[in-house]
N, CA, C and O atoms as a Tripos MOL2 file, in Angstrom:
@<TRIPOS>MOLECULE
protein
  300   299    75     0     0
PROTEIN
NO_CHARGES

@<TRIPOS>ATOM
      1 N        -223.8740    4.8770 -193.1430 N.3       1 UNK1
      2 CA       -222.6500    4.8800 -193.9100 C.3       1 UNK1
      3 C        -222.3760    6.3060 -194.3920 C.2       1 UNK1
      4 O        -223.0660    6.8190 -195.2730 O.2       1 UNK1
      5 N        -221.5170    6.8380 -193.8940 N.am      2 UNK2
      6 CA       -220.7600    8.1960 -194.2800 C.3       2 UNK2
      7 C        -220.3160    7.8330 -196.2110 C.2       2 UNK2
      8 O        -220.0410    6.6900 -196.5760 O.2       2 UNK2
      9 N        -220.3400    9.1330 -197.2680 N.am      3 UNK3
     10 CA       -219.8520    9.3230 -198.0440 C.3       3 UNK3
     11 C        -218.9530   10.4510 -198.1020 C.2       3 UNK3
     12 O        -219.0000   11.1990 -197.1250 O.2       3 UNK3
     13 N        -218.0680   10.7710 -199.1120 N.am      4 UNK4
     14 CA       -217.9140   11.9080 -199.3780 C.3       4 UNK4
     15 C        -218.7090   12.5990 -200.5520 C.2       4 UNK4
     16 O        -218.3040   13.5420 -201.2310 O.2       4 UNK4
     17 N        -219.6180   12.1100 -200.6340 N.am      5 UNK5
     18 CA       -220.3890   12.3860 -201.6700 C.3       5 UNK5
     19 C        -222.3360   13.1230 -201.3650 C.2       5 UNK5
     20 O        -223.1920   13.7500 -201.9900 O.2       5 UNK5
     21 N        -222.1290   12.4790 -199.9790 N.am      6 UNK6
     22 CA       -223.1900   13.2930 -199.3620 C.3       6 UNK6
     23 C        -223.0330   15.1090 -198.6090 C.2       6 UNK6
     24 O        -222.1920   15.9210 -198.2220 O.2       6 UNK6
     25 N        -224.1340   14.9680 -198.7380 N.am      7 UNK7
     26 CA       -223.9430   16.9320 -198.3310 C.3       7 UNK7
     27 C        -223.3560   17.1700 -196.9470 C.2       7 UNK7
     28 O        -223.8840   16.5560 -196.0200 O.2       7 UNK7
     29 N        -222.5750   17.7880 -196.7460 N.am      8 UNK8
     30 CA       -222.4750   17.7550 -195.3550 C.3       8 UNK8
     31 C        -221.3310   17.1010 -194.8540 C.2       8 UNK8
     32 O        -220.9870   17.0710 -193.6720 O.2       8 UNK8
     33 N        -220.5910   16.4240 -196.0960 N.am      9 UNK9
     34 CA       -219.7430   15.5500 -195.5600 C.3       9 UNK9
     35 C        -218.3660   16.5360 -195.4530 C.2       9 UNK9
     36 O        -217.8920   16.2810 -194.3460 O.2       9 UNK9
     37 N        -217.8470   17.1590 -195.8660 N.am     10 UNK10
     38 CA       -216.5050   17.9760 -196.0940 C.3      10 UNK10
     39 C        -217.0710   19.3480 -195.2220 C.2      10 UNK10
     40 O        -216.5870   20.4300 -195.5550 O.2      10 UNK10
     41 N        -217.9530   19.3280 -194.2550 N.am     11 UNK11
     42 CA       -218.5440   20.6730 -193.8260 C.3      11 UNK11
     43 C        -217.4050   21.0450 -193.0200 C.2      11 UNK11
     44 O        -216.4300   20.3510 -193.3100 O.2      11 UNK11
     45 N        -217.1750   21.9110 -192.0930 N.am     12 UNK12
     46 CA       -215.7730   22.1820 -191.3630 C.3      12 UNK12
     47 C        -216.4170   23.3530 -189.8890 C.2      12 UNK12
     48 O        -217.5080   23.9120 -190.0020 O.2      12 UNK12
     49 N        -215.7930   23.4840 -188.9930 N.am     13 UNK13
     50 CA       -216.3900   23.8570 -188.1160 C.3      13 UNK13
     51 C        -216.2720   25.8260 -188.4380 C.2      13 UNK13
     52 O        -215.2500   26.4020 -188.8110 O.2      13 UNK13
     53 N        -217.6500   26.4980 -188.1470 N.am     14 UNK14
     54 CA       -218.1630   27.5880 -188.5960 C.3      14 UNK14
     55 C        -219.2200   27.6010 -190.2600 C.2      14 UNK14
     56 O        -219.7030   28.3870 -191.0750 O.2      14 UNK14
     57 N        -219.1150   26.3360 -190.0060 N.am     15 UNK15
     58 CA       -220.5870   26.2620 -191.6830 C.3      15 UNK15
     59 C        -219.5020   26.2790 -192.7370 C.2      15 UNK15
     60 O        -219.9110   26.1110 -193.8860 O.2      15 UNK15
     61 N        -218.3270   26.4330 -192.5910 N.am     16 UNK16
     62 CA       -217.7890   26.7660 -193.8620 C.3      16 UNK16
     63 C        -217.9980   25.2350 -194.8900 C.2      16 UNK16
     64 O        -218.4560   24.3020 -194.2300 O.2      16 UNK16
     65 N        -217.7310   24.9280 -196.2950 N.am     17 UNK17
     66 CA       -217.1990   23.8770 -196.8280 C.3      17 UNK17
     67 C        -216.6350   24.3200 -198.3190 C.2      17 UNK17
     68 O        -217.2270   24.7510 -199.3090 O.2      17 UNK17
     69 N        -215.7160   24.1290 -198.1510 N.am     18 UNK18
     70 CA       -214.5630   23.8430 -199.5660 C.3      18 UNK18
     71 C        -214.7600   23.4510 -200.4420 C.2      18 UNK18
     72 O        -214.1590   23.9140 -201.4120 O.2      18 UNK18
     73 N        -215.9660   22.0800 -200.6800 N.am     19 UNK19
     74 CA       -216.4080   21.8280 -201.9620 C.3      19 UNK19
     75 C        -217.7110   21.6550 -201.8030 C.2      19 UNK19
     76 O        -217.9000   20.4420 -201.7020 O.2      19 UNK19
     77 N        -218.5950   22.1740 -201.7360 N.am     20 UNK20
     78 CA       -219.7660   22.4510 -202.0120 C.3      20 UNK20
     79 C        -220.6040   21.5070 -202.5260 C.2      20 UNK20
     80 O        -221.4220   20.8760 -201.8570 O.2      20 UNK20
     81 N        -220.2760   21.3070 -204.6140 N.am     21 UNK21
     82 CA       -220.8390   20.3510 -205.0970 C.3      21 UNK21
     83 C        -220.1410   18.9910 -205.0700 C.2      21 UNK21
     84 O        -218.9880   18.8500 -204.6610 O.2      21 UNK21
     85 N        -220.8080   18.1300 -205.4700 N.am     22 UNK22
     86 CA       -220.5120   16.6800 -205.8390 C.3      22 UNK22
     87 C        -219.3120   16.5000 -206.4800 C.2      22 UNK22
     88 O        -218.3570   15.9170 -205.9690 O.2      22 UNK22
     89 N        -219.3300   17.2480 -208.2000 N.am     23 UNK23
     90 CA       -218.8550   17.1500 -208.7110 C.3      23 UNK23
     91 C        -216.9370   17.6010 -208.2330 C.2      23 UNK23
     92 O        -215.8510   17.1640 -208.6130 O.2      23 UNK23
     93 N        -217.3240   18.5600 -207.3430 N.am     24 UNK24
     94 CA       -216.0210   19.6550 -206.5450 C.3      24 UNK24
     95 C        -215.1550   18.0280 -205.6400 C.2      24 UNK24
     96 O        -214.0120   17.6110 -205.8280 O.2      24 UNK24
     97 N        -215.9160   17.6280 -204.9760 N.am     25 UNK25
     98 CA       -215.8630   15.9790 -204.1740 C.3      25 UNK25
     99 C        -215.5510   15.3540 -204.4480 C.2      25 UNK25
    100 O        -214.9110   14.6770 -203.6440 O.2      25 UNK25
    101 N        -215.6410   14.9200 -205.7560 N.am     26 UNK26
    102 CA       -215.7490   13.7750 -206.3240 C.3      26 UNK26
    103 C        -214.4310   13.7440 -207.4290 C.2      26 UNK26
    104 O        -213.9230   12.7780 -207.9980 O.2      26 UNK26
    105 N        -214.0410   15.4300 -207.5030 N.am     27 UNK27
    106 CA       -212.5430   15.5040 -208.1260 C.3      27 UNK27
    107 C        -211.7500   15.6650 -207.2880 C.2      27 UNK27
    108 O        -210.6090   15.3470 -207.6220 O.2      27 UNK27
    109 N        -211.8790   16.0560 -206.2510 N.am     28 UNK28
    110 CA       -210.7000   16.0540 -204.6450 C.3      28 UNK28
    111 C        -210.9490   14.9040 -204.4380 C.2      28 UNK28
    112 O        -210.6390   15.2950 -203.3120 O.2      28 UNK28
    113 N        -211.1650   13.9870 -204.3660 N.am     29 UNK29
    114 CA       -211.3390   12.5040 -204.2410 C.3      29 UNK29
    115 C        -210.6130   11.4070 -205.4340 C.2      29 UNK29
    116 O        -210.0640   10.4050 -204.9740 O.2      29 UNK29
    117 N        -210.6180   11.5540 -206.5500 N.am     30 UNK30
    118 CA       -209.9610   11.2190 -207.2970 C.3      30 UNK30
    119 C        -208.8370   11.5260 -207.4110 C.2      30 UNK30
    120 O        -207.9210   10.7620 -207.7150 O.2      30 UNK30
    121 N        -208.7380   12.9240 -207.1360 N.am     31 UNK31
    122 CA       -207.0450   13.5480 -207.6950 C.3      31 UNK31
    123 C        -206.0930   13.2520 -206.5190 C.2      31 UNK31
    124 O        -205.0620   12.6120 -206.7260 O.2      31 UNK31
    125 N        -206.4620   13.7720 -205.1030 N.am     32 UNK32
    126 CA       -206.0970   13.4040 -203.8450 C.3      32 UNK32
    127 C        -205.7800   11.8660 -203.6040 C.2      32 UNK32
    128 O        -204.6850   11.3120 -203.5050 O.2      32 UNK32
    129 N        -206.9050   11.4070 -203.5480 N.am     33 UNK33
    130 CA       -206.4290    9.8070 -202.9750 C.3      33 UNK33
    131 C        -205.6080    8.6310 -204.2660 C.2      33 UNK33
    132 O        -204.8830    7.6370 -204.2260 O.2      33 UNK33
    133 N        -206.1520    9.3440 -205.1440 N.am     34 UNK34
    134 CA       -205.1960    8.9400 -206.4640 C.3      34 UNK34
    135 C        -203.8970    9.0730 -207.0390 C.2      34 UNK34
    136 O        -202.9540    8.2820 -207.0190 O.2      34 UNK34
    137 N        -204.0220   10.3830 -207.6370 N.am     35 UNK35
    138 CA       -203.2720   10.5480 -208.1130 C.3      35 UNK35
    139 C        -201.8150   11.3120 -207.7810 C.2      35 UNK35
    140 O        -200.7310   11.2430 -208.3610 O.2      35 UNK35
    141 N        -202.3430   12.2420 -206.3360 N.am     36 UNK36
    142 CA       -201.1440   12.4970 -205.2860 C.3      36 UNK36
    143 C        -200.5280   11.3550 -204.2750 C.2      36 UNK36
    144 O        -199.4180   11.4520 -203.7530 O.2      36 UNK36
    145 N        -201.4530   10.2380 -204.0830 N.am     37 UNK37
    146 CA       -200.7650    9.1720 -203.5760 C.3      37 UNK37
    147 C        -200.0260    8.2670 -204.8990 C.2      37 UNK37
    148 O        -199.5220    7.1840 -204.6010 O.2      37 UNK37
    149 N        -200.0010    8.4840 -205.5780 N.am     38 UNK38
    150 CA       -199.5260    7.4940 -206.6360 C.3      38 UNK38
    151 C        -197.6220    8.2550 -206.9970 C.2      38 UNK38
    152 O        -196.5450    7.7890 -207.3670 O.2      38 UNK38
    153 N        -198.1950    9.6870 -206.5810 N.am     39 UNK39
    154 CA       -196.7420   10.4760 -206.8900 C.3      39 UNK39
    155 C        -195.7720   10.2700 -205.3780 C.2      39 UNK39
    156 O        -194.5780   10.0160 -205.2220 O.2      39 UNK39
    157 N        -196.9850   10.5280 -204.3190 N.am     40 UNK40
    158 CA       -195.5740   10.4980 -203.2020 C.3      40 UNK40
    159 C        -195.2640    8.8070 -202.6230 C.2      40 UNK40
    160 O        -194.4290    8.5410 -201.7590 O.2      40 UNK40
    161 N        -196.1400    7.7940 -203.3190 N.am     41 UNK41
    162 CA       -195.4460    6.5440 -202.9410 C.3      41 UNK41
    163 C        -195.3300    5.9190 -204.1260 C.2      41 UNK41
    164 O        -194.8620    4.7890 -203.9840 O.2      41 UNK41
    165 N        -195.6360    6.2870 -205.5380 N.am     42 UNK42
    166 CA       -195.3500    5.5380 -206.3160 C.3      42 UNK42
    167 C        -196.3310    4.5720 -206.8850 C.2      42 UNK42
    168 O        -196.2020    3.9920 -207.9630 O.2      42 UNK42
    169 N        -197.6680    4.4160 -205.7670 N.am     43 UNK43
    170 CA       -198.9990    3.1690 -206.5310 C.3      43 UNK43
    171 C        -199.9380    3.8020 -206.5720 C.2      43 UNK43
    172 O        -199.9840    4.9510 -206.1340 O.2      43 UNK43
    173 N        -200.9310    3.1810 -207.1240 N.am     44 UNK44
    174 CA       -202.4550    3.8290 -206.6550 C.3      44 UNK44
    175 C        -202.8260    3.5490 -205.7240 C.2      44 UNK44
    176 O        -202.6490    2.3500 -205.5080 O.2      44 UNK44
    177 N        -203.4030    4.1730 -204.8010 N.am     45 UNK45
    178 CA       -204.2640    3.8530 -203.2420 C.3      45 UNK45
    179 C        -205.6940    2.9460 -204.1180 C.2      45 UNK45
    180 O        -206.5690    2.4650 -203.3990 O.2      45 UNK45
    181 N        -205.7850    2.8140 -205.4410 N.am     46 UNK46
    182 CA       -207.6520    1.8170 -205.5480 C.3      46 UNK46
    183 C        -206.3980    0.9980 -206.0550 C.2      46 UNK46
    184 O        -205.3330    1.2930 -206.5960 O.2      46 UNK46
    185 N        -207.1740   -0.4680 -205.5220 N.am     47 UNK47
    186 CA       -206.7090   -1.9190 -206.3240 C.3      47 UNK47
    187 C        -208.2580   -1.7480 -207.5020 C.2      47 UNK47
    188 O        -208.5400   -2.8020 -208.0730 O.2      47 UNK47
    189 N        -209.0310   -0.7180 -207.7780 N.am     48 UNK48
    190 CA       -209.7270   -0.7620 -209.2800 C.3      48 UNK48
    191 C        -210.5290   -2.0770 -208.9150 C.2      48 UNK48
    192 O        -211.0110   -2.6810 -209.8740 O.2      48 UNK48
    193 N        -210.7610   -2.6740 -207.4610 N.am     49 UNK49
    194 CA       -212.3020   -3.9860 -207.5050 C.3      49 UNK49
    195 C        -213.2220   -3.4410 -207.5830 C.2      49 UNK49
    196 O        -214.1550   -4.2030 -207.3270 O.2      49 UNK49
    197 N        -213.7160   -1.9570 -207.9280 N.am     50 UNK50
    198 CA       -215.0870   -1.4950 -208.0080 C.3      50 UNK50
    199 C        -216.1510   -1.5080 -206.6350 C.2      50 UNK50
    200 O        -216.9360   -0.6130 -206.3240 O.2      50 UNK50
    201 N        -215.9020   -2.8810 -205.8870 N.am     51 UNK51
    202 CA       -216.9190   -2.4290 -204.8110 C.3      51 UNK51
    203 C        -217.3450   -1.4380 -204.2450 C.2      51 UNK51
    204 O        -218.2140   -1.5800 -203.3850 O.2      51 UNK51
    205 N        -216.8810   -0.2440 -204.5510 N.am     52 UNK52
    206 CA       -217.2360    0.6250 -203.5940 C.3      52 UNK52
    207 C        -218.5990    1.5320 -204.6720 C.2      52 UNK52
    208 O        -219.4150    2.3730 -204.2950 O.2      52 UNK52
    209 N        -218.4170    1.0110 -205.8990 N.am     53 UNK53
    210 CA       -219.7220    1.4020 -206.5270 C.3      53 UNK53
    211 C        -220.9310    0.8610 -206.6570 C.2      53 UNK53
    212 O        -221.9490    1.3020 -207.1900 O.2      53 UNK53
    213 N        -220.6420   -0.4530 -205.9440 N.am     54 UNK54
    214 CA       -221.9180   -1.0500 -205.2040 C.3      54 UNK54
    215 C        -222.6890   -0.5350 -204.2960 C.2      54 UNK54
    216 O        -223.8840   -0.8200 -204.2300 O.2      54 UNK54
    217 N        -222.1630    0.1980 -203.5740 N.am     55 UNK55
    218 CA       -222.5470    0.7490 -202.5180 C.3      55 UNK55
    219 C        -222.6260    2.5900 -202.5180 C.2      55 UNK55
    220 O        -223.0800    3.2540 -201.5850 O.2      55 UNK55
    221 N        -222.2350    2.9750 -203.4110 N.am     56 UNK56
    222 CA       -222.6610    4.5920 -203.5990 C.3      56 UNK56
    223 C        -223.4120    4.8120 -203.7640 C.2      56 UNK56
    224 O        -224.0790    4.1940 -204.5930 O.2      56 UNK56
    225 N        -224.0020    6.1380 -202.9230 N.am     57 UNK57
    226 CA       -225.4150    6.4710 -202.6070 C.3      57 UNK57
    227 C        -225.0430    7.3650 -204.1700 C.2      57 UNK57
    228 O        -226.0650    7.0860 -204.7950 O.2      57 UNK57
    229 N        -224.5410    7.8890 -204.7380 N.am     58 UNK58
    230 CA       -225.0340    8.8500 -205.6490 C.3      58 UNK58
    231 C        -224.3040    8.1410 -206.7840 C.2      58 UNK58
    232 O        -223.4840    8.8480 -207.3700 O.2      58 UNK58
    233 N        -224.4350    6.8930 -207.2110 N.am     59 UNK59
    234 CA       -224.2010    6.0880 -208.5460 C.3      59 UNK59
    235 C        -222.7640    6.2700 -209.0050 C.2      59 UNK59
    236 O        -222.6720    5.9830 -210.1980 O.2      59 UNK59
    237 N        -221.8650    6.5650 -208.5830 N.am     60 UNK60
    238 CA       -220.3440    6.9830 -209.5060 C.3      60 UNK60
    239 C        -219.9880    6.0420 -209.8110 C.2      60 UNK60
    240 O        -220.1400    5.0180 -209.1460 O.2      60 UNK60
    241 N        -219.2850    6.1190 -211.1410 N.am     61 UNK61
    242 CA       -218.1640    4.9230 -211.5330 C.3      61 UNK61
    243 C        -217.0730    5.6360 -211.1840 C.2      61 UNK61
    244 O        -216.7220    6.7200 -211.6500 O.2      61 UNK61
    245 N        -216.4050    4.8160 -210.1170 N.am     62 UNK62
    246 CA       -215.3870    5.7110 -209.4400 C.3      62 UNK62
    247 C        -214.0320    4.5700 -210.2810 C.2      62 UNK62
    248 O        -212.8630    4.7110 -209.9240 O.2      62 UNK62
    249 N        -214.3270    3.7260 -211.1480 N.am     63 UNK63
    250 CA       -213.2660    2.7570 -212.0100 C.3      63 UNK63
    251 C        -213.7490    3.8200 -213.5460 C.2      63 UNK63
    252 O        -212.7540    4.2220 -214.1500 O.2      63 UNK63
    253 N        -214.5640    4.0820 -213.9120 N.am     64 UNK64
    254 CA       -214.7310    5.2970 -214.7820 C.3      64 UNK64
    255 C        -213.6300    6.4360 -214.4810 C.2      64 UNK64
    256 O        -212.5700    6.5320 -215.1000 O.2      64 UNK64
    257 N        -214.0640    7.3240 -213.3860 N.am     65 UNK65
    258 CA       -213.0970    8.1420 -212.9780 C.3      65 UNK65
    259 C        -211.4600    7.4180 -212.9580 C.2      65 UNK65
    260 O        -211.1160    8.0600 -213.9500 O.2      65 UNK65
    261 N        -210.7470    6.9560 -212.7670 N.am     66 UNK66
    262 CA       -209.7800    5.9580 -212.3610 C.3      66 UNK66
    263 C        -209.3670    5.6370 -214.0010 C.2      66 UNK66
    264 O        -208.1480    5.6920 -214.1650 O.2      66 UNK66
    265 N        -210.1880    5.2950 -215.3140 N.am     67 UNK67
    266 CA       -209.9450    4.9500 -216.2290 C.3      67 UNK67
    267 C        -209.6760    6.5970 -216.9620 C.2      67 UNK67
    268 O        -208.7420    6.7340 -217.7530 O.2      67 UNK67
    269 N        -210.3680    7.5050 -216.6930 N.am     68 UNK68
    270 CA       -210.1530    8.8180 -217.3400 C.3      68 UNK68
    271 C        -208.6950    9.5160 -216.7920 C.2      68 UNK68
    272 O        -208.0710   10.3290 -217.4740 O.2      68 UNK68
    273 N        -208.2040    8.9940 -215.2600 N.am     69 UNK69
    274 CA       -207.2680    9.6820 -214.7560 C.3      69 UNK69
    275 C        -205.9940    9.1280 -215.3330 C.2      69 UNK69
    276 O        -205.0740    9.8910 -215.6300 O.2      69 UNK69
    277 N        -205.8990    7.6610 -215.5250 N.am     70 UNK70
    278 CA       -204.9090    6.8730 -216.3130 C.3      70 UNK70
    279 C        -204.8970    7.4300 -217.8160 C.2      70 UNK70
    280 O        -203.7700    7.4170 -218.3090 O.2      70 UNK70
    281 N        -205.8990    7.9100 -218.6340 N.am     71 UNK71
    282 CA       -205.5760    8.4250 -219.6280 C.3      71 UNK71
    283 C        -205.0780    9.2730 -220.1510 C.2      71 UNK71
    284 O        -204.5350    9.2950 -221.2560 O.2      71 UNK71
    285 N        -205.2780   10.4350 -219.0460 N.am     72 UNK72
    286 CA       -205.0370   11.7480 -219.1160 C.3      72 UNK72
    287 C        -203.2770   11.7550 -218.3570 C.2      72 UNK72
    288 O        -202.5820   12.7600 -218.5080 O.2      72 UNK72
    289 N        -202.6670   10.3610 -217.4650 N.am     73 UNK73
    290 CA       -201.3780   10.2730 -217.1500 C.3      73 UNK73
    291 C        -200.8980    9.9720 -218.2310 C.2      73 UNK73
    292 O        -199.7610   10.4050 -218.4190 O.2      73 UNK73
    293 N        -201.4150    9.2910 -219.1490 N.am     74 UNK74
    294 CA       -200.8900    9.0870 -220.3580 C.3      74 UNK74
    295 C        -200.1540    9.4740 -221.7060 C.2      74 UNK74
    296 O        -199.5080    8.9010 -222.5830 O.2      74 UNK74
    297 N        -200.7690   11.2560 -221.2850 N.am     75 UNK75
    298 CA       -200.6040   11.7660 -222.2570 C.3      75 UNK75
    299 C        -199.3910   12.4680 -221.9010 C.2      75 UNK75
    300 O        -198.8330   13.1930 -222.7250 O.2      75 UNK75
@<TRIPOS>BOND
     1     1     2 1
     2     2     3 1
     3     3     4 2
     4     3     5 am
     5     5     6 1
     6     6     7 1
     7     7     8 2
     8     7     9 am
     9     9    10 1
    10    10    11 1
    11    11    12 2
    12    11    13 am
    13    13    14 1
    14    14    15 1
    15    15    16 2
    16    15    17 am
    17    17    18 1
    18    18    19 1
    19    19    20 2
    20    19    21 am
    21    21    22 1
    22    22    23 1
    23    23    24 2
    24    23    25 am
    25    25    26 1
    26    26    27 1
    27    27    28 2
    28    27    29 am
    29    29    30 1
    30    30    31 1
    31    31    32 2
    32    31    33 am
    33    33    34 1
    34    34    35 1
    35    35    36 2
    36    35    37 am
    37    37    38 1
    38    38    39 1
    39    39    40 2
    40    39    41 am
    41    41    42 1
    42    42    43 1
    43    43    44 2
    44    43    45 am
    45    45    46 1
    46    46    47 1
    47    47    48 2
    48    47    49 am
    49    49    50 1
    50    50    51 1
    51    51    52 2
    52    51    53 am
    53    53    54 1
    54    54    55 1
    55    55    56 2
    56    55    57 am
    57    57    58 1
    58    58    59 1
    59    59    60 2
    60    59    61 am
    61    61    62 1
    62    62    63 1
    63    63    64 2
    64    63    65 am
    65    65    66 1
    66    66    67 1
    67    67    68 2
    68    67    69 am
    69    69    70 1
    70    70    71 1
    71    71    72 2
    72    71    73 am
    73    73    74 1
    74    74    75 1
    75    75    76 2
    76    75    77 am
    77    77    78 1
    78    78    79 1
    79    79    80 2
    80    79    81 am
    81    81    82 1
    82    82    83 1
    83    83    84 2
    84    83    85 am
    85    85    86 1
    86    86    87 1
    87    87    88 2
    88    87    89 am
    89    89    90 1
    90    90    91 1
    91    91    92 2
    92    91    93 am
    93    93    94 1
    94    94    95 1
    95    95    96 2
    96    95    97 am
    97    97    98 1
    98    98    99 1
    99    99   100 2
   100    99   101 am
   101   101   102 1
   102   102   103 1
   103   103   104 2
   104   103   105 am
   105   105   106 1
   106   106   107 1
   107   107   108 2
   108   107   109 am
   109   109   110 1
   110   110   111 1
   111   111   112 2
   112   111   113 am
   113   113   114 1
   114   114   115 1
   115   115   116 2
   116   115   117 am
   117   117   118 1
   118   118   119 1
   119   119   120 2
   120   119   121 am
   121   121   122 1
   122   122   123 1
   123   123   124 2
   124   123   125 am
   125   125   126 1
   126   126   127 1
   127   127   128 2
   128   127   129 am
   129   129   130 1
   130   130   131 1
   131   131   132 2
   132   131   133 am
   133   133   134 1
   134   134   135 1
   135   135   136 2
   136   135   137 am
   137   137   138 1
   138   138   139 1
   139   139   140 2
   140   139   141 am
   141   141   142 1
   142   142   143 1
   143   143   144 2
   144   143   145 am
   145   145   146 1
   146   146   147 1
   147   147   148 2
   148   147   149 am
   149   149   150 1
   150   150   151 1
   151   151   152 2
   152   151   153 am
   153   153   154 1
   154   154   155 1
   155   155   156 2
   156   155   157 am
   157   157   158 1
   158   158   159 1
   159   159   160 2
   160   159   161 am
   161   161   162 1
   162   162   163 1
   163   163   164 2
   164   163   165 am
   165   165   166 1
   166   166   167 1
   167   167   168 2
   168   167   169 am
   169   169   170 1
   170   170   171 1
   171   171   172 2
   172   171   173 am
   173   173   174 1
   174   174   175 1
   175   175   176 2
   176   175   177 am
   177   177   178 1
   178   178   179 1
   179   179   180 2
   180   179   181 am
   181   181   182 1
   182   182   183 1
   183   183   184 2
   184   183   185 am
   185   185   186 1
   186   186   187 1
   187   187   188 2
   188   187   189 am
   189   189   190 1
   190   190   191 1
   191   191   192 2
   192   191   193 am
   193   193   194 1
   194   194   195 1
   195   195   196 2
   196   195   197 am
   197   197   198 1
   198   198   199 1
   199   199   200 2
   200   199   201 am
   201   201   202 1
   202   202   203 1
   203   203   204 2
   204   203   205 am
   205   205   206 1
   206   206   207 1
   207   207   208 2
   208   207   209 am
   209   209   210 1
   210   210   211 1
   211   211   212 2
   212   211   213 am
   213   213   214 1
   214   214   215 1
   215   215   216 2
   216   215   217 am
   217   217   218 1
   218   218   219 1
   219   219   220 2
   220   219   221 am
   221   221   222 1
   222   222   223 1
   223   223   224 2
   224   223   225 am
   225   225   226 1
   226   226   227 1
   227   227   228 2
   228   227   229 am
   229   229   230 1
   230   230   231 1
   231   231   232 2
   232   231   233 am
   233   233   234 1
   234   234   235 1
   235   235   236 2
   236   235   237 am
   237   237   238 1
   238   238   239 1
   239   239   240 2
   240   239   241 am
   241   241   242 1
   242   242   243 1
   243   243   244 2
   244   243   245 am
   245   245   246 1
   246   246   247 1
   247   247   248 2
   248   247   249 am
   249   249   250 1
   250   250   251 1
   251   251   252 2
   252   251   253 am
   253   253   254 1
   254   254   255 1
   255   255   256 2
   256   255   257 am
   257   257   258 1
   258   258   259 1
   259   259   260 2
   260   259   261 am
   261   261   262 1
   262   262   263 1
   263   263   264 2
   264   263   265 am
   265   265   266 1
   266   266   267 1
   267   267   268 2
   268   267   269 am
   269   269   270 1
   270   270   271 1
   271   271   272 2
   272   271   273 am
   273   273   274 1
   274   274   275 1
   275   275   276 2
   276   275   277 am
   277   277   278 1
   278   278   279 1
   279   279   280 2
   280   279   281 am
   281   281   282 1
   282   282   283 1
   283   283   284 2
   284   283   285 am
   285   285   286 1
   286   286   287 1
   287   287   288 2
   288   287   289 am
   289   289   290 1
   290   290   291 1
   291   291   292 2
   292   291   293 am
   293   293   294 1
   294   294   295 1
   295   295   296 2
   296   295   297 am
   297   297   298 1
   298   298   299 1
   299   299   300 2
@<TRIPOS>SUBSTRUCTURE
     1 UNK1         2 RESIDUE 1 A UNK
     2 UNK2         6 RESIDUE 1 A UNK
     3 UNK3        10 RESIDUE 1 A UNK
     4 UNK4        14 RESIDUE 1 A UNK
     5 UNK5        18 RESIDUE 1 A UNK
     6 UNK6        22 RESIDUE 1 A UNK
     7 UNK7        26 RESIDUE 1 A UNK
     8 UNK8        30 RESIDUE 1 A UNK
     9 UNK9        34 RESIDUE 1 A UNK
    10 UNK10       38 RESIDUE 1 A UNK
    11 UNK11       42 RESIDUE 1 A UNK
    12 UNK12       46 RESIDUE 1 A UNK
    13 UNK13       50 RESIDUE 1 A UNK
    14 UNK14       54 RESIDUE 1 A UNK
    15 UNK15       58 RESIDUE 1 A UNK
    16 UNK16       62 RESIDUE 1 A UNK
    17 UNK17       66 RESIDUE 1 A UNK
    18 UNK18       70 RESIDUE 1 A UNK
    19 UNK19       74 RESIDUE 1 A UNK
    20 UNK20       78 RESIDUE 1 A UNK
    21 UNK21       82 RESIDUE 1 A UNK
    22 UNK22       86 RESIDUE 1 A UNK
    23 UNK23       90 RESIDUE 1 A UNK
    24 UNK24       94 RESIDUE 1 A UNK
    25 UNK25       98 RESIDUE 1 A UNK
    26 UNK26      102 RESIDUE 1 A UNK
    27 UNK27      106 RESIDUE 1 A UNK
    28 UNK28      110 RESIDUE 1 A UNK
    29 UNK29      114 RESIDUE 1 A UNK
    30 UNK30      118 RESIDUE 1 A UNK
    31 UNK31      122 RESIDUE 1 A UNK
    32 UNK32      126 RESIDUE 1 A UNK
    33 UNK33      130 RESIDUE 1 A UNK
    34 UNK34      134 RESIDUE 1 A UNK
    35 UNK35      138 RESIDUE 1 A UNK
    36 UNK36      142 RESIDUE 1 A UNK
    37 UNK37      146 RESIDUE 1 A UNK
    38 UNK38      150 RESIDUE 1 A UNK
    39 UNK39      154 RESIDUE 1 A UNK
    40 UNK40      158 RESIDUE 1 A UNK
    41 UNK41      162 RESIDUE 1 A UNK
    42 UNK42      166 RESIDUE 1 A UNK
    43 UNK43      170 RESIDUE 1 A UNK
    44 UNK44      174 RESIDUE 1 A UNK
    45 UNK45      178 RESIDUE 1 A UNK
    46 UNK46      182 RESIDUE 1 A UNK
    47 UNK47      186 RESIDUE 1 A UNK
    48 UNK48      190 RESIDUE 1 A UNK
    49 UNK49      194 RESIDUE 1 A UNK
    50 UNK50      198 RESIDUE 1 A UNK
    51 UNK51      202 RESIDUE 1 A UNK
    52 UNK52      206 RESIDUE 1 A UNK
    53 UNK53      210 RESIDUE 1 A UNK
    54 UNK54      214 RESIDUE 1 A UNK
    55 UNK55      218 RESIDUE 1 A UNK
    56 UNK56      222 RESIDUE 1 A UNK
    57 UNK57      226 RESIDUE 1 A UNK
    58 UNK58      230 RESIDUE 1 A UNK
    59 UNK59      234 RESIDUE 1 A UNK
    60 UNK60      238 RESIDUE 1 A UNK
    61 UNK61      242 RESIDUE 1 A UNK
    62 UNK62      246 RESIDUE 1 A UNK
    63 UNK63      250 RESIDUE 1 A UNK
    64 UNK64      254 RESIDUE 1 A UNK
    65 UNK65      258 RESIDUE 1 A UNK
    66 UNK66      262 RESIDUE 1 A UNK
    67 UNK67      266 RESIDUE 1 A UNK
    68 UNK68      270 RESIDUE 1 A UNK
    69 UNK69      274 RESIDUE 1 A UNK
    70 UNK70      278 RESIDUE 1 A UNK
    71 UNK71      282 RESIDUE 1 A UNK
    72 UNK72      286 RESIDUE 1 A UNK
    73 UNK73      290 RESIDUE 1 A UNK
    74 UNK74      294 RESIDUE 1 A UNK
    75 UNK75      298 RESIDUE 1 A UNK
């Protein structure tokens, strides 16, 4: 099972990679599939069922993340 959360995953051809750490991943992942899909169609791309934190190799509450991004639209 591929993550974007494993090393290696965002690598690009010549060794280069763009986000390095987890943390770099794991906010291009939130902001991207979130919160720029929510602007150019209007919803969120997560229906927020959590499954997918069943299955993360590196523990995220990715409905954590998701609850901090709604707050911060909030303001």
């Amino acid at each position: 099972m591929a993550s974007c959360q494993v090393d290696g995953y965002s690598d690009i051809a010549g060794g280069h990679s763009f986000r390095q750490s987890q943390g770099e991943r794991m906010r291009f992942k939130v902001l991207h599939k979130i919160s720029d899909h929510k602007k150019r169609f209007g919803y969120h791309m997560c229906v927020g069922c959590g499954r997918c934190e069943n299955v993360c190799p590196e523990y995220i509450s990715y409905i954590a993340c998701l609850q901090k991004l709604k707050e911060k639209e909030g303001k």
